[in-house]
Phi, psi and omega in degrees: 000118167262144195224137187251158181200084184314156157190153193095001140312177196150177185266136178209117177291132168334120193108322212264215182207144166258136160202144207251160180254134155229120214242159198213140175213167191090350162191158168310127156241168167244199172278341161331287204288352175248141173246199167192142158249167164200162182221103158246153193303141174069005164248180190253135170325117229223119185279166203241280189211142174205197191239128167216115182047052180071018165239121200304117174262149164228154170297162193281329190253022164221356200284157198088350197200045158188130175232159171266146175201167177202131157308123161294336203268348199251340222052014177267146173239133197239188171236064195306128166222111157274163176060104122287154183229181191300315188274355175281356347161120178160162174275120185277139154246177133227179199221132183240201146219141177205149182268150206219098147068033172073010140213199195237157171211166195250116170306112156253168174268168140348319211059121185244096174329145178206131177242132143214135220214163162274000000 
């Protein structure tokens, strides 16, 4: 059974940084297989960043000031986020779509909060 298990949200002041964990267990992943969302309220779920065509991408509103990364050794993928701002304010996931016994599904986390507020 694979299970993705966010962690490392929190309350943070304008400026400062976060970084989310995504832990992935029941098989290897690589950072390929993983994306991260976010949803704040009363929006539409808006993807953040993933890897396409072997290259790590970002949304427009966060590039520059969020990155990807991953423990080979933990399976965890992480999310670096700098400068944060008010508007980054939202339930973080991650996301796998993985092939399971010759078809794909798509894996959510939990979701992990991130405030950031003065």
């Amino acid at each position: 059974q694979v299970q993705l298990v966010e962690s490392g949200g929190g309350l943070v002041q304008p400026g400062g940084s976060l970084r989310l964990s995504c832990a992935v267990s029941g098989r290897s992943i690589s950072i390929d297989d993983i994306d991260w969302y976010r949803q704040a309220p009363g929006k539409q779920r808006e993807l953040l960043a993933y890897v396409g065509g072997g290259s790590l991408r970002y949304a427009d509103s966060v590039k520059g000031r969020f990155s990807l990364s991953r423990d080979n050794a933990k399976d965890t993928v992480y999310l670096e986020m700098n400068s944060l701002k008010p508007e980054d304010t939202a339930v973080y996931y991650c996301h796998a779509y993985l092939n399971n016994g010759g078809n794909y599904f798509h894996y959510w986390g939990q979701g992990t909060q991130v405030t950031v507020s003065s």
